[in-house]
N, CA, C and O atoms as CSV, one atom per row, in Angstrom:
chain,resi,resn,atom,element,x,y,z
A,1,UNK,N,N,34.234,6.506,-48.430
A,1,UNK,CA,C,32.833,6.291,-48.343
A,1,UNK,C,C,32.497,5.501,-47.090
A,1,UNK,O,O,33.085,4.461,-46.795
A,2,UNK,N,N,31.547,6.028,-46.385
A,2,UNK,CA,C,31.351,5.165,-44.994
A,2,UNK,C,C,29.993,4.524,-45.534
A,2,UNK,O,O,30.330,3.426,-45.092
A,3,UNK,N,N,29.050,4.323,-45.969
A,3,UNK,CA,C,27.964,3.589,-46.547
A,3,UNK,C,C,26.451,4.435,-46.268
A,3,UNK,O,O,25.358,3.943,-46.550
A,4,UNK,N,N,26.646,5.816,-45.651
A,4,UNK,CA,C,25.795,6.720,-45.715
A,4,UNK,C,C,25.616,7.501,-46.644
A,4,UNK,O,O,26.639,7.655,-47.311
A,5,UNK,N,N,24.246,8.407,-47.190
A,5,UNK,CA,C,24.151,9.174,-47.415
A,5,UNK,C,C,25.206,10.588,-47.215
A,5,UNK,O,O,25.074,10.912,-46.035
A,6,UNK,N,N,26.006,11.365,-47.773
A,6,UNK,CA,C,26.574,11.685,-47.752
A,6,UNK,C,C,26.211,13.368,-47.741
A,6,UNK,O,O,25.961,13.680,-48.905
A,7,UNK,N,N,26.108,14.428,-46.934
A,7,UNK,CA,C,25.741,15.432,-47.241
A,7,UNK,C,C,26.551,16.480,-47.230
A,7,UNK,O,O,27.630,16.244,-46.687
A,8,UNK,N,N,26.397,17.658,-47.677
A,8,UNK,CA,C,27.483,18.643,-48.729
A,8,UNK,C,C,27.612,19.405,-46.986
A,8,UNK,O,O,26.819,19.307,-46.049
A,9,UNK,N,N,29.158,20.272,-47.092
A,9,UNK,CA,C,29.206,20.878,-46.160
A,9,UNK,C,C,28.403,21.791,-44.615
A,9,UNK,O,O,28.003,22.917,-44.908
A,10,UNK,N,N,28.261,21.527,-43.668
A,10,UNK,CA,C,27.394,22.437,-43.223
A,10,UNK,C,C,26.216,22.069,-43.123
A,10,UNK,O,O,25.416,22.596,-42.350
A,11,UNK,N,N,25.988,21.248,-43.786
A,11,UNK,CA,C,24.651,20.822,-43.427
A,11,UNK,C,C,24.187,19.711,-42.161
A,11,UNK,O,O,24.771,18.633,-42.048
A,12,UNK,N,N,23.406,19.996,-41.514
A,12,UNK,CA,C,22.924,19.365,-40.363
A,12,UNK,C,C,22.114,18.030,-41.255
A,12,UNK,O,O,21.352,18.196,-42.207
A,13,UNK,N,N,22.439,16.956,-40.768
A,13,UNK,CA,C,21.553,15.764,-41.053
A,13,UNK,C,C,19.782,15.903,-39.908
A,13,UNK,O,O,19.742,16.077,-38.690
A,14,UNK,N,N,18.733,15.770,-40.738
A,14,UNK,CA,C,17.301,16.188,-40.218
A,14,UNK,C,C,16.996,14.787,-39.325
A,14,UNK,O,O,17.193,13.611,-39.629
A,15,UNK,N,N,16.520,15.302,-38.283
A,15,UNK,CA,C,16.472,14.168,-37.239
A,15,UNK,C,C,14.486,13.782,-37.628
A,15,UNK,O,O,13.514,14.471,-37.940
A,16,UNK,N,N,14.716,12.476,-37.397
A,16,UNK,CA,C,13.619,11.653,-37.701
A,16,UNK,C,C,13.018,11.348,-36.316
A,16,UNK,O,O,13.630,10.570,-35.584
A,17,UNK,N,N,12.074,11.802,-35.980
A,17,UNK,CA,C,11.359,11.671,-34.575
A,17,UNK,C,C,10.357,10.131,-34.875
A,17,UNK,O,O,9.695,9.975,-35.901
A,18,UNK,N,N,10.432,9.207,-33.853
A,18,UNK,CA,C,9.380,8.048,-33.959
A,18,UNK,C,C,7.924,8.230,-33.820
A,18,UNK,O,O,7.670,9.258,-33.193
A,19,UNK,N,N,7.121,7.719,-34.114
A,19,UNK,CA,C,5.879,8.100,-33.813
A,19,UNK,C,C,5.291,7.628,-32.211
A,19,UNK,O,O,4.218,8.054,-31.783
A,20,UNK,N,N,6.133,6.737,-31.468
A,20,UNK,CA,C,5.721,6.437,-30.184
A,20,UNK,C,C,6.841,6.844,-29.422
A,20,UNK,O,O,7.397,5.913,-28.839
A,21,UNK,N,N,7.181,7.621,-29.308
A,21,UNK,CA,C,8.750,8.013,-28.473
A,21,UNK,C,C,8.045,8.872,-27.710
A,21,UNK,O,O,8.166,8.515,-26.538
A,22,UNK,N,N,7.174,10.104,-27.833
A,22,UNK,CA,C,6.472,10.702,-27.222
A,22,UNK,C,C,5.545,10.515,-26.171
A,22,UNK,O,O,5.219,11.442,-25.429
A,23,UNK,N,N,5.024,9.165,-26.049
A,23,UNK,CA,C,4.312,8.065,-25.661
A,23,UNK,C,C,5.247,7.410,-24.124
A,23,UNK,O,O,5.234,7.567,-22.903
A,24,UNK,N,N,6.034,6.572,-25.235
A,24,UNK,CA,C,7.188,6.383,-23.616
A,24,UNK,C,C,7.925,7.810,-22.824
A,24,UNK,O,O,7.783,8.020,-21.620
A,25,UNK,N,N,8.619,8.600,-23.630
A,25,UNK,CA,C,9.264,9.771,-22.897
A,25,UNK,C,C,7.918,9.865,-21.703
A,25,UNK,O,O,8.165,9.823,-20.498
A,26,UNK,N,N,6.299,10.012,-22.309
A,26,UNK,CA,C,5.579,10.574,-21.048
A,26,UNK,C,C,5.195,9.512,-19.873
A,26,UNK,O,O,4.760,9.800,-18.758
A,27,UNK,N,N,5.458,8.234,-20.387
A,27,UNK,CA,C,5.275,7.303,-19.275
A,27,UNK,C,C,6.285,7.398,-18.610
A,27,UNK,O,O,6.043,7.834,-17.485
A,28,UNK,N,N,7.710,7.105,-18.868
A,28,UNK,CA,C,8.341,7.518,-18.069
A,28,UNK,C,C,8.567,8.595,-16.681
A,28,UNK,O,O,8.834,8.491,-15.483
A,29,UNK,N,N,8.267,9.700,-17.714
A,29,UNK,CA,C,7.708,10.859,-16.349
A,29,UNK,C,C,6.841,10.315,-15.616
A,29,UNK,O,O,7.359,9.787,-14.632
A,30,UNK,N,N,5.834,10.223,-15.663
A,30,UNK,CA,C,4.883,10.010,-14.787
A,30,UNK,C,C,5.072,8.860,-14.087
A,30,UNK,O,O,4.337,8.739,-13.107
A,31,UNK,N,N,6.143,7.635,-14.387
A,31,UNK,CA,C,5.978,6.113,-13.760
A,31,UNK,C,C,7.394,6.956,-12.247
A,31,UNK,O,O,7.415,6.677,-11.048
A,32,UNK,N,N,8.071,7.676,-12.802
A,32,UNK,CA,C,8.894,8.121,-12.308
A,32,UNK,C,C,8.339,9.228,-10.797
A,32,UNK,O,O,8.696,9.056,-9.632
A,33,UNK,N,N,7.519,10.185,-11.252
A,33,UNK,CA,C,6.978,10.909,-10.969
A,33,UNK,C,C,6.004,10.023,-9.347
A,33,UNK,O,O,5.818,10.370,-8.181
A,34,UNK,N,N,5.681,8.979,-10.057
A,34,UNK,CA,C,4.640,8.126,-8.754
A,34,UNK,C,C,5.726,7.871,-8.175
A,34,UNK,O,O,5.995,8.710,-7.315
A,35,UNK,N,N,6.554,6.962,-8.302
A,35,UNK,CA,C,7.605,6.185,-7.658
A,35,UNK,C,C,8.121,7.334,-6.286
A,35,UNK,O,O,8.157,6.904,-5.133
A,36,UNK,N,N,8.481,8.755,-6.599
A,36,UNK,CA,C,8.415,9.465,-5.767
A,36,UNK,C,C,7.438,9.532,-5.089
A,36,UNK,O,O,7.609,9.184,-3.921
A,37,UNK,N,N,6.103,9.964,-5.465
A,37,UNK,CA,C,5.124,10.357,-4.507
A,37,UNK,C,C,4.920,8.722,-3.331
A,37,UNK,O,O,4.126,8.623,-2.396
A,38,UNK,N,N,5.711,7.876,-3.713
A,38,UNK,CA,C,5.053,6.545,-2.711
A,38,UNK,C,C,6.306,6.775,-2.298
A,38,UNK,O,O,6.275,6.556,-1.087
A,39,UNK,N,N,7.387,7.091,-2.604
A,39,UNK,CA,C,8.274,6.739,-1.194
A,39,UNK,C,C,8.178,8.045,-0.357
A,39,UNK,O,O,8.754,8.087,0.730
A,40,UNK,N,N,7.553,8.993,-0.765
A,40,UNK,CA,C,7.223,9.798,0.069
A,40,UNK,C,C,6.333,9.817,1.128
A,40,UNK,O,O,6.519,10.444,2.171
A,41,UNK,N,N,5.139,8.973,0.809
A,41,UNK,CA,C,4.127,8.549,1.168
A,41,UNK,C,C,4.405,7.500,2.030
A,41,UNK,O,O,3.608,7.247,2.933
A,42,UNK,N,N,5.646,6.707,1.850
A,42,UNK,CA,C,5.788,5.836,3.041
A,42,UNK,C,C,6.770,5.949,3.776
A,42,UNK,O,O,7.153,5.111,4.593
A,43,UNK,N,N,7.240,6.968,3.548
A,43,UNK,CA,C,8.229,7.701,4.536
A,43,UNK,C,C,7.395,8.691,5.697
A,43,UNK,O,O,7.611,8.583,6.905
A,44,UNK,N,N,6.552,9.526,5.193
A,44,UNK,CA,C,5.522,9.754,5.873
A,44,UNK,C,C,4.463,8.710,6.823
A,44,UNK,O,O,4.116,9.132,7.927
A,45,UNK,N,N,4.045,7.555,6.425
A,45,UNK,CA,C,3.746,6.929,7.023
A,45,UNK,C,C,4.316,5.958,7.940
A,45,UNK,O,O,3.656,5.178,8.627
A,46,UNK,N,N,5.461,6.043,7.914
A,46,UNK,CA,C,6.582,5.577,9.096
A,46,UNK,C,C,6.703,6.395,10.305
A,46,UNK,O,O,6.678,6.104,11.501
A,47,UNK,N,N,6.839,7.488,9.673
A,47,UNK,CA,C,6.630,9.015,10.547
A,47,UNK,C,C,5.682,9.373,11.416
A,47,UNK,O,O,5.877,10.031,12.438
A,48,UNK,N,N,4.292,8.808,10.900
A,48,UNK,CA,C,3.503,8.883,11.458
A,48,UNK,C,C,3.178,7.781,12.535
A,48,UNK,O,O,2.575,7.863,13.605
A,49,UNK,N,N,3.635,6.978,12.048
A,49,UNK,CA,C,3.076,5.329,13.081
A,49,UNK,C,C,4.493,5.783,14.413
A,49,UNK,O,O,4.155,5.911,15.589
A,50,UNK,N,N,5.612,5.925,14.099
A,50,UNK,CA,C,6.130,6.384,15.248
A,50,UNK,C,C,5.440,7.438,16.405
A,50,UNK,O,O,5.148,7.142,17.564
A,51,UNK,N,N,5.316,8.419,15.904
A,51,UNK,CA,C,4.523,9.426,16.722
A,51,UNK,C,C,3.280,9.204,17.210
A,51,UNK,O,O,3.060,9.323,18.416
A,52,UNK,N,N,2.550,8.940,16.543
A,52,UNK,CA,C,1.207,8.376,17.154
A,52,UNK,C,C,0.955,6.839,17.709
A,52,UNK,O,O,-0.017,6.091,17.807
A,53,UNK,N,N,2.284,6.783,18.000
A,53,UNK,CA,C,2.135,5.316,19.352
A,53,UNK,C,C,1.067,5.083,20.295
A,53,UNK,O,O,1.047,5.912,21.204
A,54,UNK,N,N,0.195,4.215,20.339
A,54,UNK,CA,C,-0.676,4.032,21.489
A,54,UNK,C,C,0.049,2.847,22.601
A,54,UNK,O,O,0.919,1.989,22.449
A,55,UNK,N,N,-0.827,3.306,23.820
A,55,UNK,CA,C,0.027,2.018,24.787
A,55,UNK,C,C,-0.398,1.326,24.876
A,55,UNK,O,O,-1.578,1.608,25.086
A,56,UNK,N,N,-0.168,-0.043,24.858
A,56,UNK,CA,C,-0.881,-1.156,25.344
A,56,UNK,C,C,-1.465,-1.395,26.974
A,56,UNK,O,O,-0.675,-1.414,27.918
A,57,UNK,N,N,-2.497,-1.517,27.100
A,57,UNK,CA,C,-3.075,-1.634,28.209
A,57,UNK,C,C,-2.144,-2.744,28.658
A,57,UNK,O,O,-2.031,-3.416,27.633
A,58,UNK,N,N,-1.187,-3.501,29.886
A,58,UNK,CA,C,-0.832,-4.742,30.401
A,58,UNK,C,C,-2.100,-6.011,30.525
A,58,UNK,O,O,-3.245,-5.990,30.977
A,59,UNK,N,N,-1.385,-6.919,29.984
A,59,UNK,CA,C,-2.677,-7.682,30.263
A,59,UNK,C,C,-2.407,-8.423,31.694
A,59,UNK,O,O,-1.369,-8.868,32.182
A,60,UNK,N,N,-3.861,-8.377,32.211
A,60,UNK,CA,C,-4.260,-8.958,33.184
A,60,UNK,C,C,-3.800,-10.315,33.628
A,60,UNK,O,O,-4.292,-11.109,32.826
A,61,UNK,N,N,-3.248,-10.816,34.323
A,61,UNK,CA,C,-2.530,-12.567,34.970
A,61,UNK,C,C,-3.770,-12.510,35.695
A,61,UNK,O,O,-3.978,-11.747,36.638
A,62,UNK,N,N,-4.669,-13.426,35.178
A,62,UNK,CA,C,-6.127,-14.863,36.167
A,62,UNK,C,C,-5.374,-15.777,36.353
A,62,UNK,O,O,-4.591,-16.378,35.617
A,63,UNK,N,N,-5.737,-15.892,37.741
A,63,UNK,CA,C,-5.157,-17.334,38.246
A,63,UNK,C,C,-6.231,-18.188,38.788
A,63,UNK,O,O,-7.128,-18.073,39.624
A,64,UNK,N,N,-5.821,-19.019,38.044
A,64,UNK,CA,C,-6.736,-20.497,37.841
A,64,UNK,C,C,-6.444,-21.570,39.384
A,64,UNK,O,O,-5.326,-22.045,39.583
A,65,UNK,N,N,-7.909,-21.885,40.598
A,65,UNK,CA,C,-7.815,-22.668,41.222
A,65,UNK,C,C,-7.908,-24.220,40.758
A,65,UNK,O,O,-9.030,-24.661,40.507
A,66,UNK,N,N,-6.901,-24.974,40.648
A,66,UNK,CA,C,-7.252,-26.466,40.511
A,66,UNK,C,C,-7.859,-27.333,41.357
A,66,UNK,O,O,-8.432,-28.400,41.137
A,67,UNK,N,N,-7.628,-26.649,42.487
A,67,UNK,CA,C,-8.597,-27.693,43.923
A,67,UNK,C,C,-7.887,-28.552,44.015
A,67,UNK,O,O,-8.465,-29.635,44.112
A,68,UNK,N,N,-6.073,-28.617,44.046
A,68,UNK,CA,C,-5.401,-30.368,44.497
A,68,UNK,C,C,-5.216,-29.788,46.389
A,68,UNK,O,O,-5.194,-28.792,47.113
A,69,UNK,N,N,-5.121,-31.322,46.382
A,69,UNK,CA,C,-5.045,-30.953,48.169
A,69,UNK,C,C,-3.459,-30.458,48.617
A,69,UNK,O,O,-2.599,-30.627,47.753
A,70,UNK,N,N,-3.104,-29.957,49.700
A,70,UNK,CA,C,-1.886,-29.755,49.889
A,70,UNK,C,C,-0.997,-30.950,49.715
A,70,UNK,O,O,-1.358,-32.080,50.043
A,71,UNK,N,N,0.177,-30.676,49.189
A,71,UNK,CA,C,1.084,-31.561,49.010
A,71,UNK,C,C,0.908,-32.196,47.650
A,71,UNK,O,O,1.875,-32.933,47.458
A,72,UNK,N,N,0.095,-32.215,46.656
A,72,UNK,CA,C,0.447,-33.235,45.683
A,72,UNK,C,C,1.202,-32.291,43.954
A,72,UNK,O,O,0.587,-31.616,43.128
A,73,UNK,N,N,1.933,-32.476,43.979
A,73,UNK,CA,C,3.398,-32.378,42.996
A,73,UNK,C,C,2.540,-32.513,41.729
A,73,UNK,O,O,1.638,-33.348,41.802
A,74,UNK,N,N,2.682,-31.758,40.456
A,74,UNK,CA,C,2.311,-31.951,39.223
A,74,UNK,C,C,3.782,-32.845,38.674
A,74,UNK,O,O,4.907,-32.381,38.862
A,75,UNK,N,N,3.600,-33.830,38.161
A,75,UNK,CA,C,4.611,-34.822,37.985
A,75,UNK,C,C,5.064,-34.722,36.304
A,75,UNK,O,O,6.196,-34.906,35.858
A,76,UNK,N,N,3.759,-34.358,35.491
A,76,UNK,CA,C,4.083,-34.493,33.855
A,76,UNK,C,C,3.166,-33.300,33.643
A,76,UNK,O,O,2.259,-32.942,34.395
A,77,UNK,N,N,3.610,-32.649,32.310
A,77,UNK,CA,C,2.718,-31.792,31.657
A,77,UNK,C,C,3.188,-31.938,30.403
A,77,UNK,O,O,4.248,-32.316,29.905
A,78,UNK,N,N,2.059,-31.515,29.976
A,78,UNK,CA,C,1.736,-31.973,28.112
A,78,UNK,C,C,0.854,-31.039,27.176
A,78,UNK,O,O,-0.359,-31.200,27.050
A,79,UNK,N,N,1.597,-30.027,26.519
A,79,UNK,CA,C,0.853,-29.607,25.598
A,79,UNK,C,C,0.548,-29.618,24.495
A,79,UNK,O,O,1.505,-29.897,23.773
A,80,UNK,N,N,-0.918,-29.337,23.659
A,80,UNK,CA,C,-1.528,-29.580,22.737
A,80,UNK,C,C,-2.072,-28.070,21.918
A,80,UNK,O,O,-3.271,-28.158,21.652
A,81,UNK,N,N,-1.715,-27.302,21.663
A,81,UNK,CA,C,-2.590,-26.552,20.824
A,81,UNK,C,C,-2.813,-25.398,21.867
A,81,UNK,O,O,-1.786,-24.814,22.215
A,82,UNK,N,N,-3.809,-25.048,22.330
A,82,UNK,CA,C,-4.548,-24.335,23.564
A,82,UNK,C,C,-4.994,-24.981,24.410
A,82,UNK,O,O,-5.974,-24.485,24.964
A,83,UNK,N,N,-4.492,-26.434,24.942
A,83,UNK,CA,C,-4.952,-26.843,25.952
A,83,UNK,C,C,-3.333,-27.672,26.905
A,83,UNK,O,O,-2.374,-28.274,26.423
A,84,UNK,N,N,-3.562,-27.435,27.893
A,84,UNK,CA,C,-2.655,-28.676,28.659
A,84,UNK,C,C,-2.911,-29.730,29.719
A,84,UNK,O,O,-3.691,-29.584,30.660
A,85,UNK,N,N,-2.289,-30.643,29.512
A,85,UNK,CA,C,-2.524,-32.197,30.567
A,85,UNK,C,C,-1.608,-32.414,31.578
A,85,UNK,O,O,-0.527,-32.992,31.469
A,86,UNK,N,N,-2.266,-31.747,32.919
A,86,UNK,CA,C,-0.969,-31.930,34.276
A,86,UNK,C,C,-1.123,-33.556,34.581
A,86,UNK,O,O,-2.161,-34.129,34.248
A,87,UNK,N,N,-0.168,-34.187,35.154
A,87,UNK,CA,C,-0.288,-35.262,35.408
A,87,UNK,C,C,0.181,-35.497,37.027
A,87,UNK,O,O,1.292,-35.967,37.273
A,88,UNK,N,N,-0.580,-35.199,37.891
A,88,UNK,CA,C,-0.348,-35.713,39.524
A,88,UNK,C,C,-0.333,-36.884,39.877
A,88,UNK,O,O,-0.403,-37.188,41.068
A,89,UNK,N,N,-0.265,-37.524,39.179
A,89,UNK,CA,C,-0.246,-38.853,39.710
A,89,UNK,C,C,-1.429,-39.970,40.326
A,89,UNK,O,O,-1.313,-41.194,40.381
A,90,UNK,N,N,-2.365,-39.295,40.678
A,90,UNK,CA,C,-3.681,-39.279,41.153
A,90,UNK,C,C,-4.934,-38.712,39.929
A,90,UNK,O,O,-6.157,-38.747,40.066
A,91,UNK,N,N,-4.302,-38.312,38.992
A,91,UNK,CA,C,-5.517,-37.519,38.444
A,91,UNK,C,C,-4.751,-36.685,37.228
A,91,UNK,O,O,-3.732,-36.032,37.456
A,92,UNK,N,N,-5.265,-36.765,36.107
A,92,UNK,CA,C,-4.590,-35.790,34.893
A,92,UNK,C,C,-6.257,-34.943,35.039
A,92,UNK,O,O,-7.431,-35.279,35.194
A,93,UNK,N,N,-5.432,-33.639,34.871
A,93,UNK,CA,C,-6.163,-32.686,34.759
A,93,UNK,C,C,-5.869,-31.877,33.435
A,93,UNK,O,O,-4.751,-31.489,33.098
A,94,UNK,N,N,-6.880,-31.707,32.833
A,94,UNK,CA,C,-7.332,-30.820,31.429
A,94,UNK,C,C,-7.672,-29.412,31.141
A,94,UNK,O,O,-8.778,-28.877,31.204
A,95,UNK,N,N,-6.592,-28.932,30.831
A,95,UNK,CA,C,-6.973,-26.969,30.897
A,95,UNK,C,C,-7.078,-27.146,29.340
A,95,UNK,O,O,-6.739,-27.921,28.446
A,96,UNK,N,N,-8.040,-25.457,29.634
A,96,UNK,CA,C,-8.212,-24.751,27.983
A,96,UNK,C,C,-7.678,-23.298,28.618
A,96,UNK,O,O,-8.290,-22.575,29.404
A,97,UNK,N,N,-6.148,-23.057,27.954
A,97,UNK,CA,C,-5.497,-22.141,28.278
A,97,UNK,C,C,-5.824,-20.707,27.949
A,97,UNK,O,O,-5.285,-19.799,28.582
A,98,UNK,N,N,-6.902,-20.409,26.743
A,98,UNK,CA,C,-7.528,-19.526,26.483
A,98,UNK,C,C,-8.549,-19.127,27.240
A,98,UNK,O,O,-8.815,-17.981,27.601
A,99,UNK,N,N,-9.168,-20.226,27.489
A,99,UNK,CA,C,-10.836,-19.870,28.058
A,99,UNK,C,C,-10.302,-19.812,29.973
A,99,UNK,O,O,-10.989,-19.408,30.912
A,100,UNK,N,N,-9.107,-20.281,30.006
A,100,UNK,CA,C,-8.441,-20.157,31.757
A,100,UNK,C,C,-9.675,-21.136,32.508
A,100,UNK,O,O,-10.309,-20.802,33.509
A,101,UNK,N,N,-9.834,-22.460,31.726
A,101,UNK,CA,C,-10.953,-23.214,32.491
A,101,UNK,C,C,-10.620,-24.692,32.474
A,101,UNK,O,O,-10.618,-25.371,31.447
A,102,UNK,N,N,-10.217,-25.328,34.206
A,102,UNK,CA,C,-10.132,-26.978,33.403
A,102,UNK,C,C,-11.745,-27.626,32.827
A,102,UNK,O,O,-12.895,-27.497,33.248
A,103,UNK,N,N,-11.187,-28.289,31.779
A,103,UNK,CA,C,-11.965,-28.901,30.702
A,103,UNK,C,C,-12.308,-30.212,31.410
A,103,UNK,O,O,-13.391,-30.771,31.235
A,104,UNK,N,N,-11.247,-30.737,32.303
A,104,UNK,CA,C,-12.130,-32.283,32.480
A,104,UNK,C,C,-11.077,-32.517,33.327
A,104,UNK,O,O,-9.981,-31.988,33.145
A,105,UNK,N,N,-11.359,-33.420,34.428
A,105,UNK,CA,C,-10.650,-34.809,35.429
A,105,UNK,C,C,-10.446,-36.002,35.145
A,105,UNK,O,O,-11.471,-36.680,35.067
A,106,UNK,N,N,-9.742,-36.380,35.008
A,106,UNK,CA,C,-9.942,-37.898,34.649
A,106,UNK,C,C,-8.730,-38.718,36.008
A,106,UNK,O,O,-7.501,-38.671,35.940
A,107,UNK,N,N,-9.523,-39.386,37.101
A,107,UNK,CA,C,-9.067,-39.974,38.202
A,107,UNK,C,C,-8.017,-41.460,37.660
A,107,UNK,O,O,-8.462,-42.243,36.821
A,108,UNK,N,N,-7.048,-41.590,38.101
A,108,UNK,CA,C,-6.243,-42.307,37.827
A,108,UNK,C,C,-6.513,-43.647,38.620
A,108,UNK,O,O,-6.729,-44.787,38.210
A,109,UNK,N,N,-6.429,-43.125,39.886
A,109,UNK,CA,C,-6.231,-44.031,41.429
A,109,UNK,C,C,-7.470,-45.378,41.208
A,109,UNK,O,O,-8.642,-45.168,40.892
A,110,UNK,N,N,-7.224,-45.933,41.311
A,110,UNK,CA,C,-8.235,-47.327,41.289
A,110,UNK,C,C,-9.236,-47.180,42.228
A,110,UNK,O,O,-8.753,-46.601,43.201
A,111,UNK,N,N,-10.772,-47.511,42.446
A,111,UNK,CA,C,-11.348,-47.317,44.011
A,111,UNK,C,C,-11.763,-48.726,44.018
A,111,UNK,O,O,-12.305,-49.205,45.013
């Protein structure tokens, strides 16, 4: 005796279907079913961003006049964020590296 129901020769034991098995079996498909269509979809869209490369225009180098007289040496520089502080010795000068504009003078030299 194994602790089952016991049935007479030949006979097939009747399979008991769940009432939500039908339910998952179809989520499955379909969760399955997407999972393909997106790696397809981003395999394609890899595909595409390669081929349809645009070029970057080069950007433009402005060069910024400071007005020092010949001969004077930037001695220190110091940056902050988007701005920098040359230090000549005579005069720290104040850029805004975005806007390509000095911001301010500030004279060192005693008069």
């Amino acid at each position: 005796m194994t602790g089952k129901a016991e049935l007479p020769q030949g006979e097939v034991e009747p399979v008991i279907r769940q009432p939500g098995l039908k339910f998952l079996e179809a989520a499955v498909y379909i969760m399955g079913g997407l999972l393909v269509l997106m790696l397809v979809g981003l395999i394609g869209g890899i595909v595409w961003k390669v081929t349809h490369r645009t070029e970057t225009p080069p950007v433009e180098t402005k060069l910024l006049n400071l007005g020092l007289a010949t001969g004077i040496q930037i001695q220190a520089m110091e940056f902050d964020g988007d701005r920098v502080a040359l230090n000549t010795g005579q005069e720290i000068i104040v850029i805004d590296i975005r806007k390509n504009s000095v911001i301010s003078r500030i004279s060192i030299t005693a008069k």
